[in-house]
C-alpha positions as CSV (number, residue, x, y, z in Angstrom):
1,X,32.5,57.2,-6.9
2,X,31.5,53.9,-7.7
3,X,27.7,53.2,-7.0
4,X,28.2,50.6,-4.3
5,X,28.9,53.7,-2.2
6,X,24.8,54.9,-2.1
7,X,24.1,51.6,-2.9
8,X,25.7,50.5,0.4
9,X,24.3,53.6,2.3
10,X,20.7,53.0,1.0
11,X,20.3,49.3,2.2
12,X,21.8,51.1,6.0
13,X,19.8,53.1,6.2
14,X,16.5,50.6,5.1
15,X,17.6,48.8,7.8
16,X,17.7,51.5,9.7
17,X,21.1,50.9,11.2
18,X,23.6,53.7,12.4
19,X,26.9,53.3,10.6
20,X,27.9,52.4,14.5
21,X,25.6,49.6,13.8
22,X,26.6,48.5,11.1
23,X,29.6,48.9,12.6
24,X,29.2,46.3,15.5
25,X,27.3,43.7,13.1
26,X,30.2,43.1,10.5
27,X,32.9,43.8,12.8
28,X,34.4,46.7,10.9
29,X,35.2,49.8,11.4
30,X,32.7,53.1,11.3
31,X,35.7,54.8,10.0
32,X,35.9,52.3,6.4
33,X,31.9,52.1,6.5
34,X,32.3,55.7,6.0
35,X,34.6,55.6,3.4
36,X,33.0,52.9,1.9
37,X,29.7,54.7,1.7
38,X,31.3,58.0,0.6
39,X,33.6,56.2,-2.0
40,X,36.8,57.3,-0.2
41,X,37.5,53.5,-0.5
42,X,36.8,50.7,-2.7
43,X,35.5,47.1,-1.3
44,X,37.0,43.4,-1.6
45,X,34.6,41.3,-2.6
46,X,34.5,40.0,0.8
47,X,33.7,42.6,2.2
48,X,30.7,43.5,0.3
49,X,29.7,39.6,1.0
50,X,30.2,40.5,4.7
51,X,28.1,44.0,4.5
52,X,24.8,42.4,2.6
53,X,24.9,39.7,4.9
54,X,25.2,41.8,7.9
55,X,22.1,43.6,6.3
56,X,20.1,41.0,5.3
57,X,20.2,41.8,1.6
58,X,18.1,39.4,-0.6
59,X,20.4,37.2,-2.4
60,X,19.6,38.6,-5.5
61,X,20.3,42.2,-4.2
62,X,23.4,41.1,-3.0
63,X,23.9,40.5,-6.3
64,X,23.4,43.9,-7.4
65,X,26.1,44.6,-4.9
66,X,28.8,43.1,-6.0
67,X,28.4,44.0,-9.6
68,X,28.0,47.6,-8.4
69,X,31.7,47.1,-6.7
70,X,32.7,45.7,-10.0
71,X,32.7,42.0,-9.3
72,X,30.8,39.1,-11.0
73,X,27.8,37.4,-8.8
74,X,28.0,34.9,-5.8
75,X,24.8,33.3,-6.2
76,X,22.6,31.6,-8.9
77,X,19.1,33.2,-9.9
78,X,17.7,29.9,-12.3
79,X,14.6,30.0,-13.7
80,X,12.6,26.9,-11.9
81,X,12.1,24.9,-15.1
82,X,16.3,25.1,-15.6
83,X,17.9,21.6,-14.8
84,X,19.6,23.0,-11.9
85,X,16.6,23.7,-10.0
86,X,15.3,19.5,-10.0
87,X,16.0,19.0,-6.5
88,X,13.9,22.3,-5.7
89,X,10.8,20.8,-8.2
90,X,11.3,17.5,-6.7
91,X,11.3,19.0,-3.1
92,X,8.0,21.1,-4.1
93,X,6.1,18.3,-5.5
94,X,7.1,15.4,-3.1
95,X,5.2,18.7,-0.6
96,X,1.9,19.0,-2.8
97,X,1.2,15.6,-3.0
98,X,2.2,14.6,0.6
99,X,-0.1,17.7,1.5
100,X,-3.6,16.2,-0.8
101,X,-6.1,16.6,-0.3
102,X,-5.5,20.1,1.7
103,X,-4.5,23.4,-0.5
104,X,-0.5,24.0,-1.3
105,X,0.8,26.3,-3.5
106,X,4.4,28.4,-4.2
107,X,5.1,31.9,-4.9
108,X,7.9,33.9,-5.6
109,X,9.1,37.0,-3.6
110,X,6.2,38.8,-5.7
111,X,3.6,36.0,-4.8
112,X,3.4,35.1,-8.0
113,X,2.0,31.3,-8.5
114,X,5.1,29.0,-9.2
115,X,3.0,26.0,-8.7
116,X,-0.2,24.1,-7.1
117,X,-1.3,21.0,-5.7
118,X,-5.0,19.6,-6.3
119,X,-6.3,20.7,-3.4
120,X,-5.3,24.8,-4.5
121,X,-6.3,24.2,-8.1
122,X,-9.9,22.6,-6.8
123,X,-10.3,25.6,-4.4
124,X,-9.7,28.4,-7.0
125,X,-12.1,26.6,-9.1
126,X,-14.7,26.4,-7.1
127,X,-14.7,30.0,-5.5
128,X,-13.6,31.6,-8.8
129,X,-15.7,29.5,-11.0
130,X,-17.5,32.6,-12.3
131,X,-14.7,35.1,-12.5
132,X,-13.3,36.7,-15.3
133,X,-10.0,37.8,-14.3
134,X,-6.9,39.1,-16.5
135,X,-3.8,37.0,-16.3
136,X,-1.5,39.0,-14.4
137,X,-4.6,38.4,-11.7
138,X,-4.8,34.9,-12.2
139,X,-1.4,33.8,-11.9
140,X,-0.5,35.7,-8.5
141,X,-2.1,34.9,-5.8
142,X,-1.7,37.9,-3.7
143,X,-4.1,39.6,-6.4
144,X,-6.4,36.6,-6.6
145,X,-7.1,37.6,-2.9
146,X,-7.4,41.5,-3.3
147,X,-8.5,42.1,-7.0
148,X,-12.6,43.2,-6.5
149,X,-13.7,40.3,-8.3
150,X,-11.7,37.6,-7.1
151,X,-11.6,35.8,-3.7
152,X,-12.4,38.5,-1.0
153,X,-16.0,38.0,-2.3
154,X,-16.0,35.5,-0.5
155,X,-14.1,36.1,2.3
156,X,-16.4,36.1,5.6
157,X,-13.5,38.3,7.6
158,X,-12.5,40.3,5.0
159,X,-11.6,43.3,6.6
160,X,-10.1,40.9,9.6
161,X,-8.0,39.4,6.7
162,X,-7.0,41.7,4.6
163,X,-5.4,43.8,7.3
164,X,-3.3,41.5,9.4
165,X,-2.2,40.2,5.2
166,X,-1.7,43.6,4.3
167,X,0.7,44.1,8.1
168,X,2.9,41.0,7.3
169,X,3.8,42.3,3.7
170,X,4.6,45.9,4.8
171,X,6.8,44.3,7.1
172,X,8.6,41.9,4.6
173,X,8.4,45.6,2.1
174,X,11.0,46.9,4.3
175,X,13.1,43.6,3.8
176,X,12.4,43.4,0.3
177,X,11.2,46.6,-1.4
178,X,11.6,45.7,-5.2
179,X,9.9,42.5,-4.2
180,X,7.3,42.9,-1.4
181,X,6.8,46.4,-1.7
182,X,6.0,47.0,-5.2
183,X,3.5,44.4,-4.7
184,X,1.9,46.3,-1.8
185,X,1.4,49.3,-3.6
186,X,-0.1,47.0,-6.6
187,X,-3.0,45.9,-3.8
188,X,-3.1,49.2,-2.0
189,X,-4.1,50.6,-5.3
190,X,-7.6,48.2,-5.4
191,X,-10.5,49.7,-4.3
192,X,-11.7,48.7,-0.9
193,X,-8.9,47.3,0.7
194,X,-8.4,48.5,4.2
195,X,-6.1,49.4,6.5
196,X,-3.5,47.2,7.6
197,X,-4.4,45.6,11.2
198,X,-2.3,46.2,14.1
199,X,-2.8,43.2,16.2
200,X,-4.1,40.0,14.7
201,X,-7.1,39.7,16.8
202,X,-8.2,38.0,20.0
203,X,-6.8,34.5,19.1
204,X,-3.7,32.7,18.1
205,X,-3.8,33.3,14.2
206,X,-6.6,34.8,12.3
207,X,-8.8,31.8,9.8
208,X,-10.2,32.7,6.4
209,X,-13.5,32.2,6.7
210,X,-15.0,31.5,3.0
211,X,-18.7,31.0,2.1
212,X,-20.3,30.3,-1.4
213,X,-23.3,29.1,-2.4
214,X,-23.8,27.5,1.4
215,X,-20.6,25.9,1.7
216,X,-18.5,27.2,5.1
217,X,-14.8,26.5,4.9
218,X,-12.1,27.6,7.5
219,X,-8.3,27.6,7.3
220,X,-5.5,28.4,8.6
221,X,-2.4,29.3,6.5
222,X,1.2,28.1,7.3
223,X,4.1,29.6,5.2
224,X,7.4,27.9,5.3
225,X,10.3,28.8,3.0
226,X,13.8,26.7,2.0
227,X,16.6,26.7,4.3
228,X,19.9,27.7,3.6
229,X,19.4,28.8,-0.1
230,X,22.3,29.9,-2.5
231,X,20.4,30.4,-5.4
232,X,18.4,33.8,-5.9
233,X,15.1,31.9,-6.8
234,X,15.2,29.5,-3.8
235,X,15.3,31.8,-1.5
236,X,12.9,33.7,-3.3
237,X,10.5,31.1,-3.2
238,X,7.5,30.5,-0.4
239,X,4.7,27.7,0.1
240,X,1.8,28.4,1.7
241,X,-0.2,25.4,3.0
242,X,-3.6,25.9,3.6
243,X,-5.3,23.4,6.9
244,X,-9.0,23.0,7.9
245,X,-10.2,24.7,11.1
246,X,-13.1,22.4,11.4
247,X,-14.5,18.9,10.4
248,X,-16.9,20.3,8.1
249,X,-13.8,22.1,6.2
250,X,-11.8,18.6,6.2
251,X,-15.1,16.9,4.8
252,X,-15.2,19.5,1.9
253,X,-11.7,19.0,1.0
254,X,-11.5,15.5,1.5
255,X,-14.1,14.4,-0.7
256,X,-13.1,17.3,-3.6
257,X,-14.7,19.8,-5.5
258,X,-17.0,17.2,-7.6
259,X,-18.4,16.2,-4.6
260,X,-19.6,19.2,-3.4
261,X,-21.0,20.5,-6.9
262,X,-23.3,17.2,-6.8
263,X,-24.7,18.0,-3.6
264,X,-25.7,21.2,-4.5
């Protein structure tokens, strides 16, 4: 048996489909699913194509797939400095800047920081302007949230936060478990990080509230991704953009970080 055969059975059943299910997505037969999963048959390459996308299988995975059925890849996975991925770095930047003086950033499936406007750079170094944190810490921003010494120190709503933060990323673990999920058991294993909200609260999104040394800023986070991707890192990749709940917030953020330090 090949090892597309469990590998095929595995994503099912994280999906939680039926082979029935399956079935009815890909237009095929429960009978070949079957054989497919017990390695009674072999796949075309199309037909592993058609499976991971009936699945939703991270490009990357998908990958894994088809090199598991004995084929070569479908889809790119560049590094973001490589010369193919300009138009992404182009896109990204033409973003940070457009978005000054307001925090953007990118992260990877692991929300590691793939780059930072200003605004995100003056924000980290006004909280965190006291931290001593390791590098794996610094450079992903999941952790800059969650580690004990970084930014839920000052996070008003922690417990608020951290919860409905901690419900979206088990819900993208069962998506993305290499990716997603082995971060969430990284942060699960901080101390003092609680249980995952079920609802997000009385209103229509829940703000980070931040406070330090008398300054009040609130935000709201928005977190778009690229459309149509065929490359494993661009599909990989998320910005989060970061916008001021209240005048005070916009003030802060207008006039930058130096500004603020002067006044005290």
């Amino acid at each position: 048996m090949t090892p597309f055969g469990p590998q095929l059975r595995q994503w099912r059943r994280r999906r939680r489909m039926s082979q029935q299910a399956l079935s009815e997505a890909a237009e095929v037969s429960t009978r070949h699913i079957s054989c497919l999963e017990n390695g009674r048959s072999a796949p075309s390459r199309q037909m592993v194509l058609l499976l991971a996308s009936a699945l939703d299988v991270p490009l990357r995975e998908r990958n894994d797939l088809l090199a598991a059925a004995g084929f070569t890849p479908a889809y790119g996975a560049h590094d973001l400095s490589e010369p193919e991925m300009a138009p992404i770095r182009h896109a990204l930047d033409f973003l940070f800047q457009r978005f000054e003086p307001n925090p953007a950033l990118a992260v990877d499936r692991r929300w590691a920081i793939q780059g930072m406007n200003q605004g995100a750079a003056r924000l980290a170094a006004w909280f965190l302007a006291d931290a001593t944190l390791p590098p794996g810490v610094m450079g992903n921003a999941m952790h800059l949230v969650f580690h004990p010494d970084g930014l839920r120190r000052f996070v008003v709503n922690w417990p608020e936060v951290a919860g409905v933060t901690l419900a979206r990323l088990r819900r993208d673990a069962a998506r993305d478990p290499d990716g997603a999920g082995q971060l969430l058991d990284e942060l699960l294993a901080w101390p003092g990080v609680p249980e995952p909200a079920m609802t997000g609260g009385d209103g229509v999104l829940v703000p980070i509230h931040l406070r330090r040394r008398g300054v009040e800023l609130r935000l709201a986070t928005l977190l778009t991704t690229l459309g149509t991707p065929v490359d494993a890192t661009a599909q990989e990749l998320t910005v989060e953009l970061y916008f001021p709940l209240d005048a005070a917030t916009a003030a802060w953020l207008d006039q930058g970080l130096e500004g603020v330090a002067q006044r005290g």
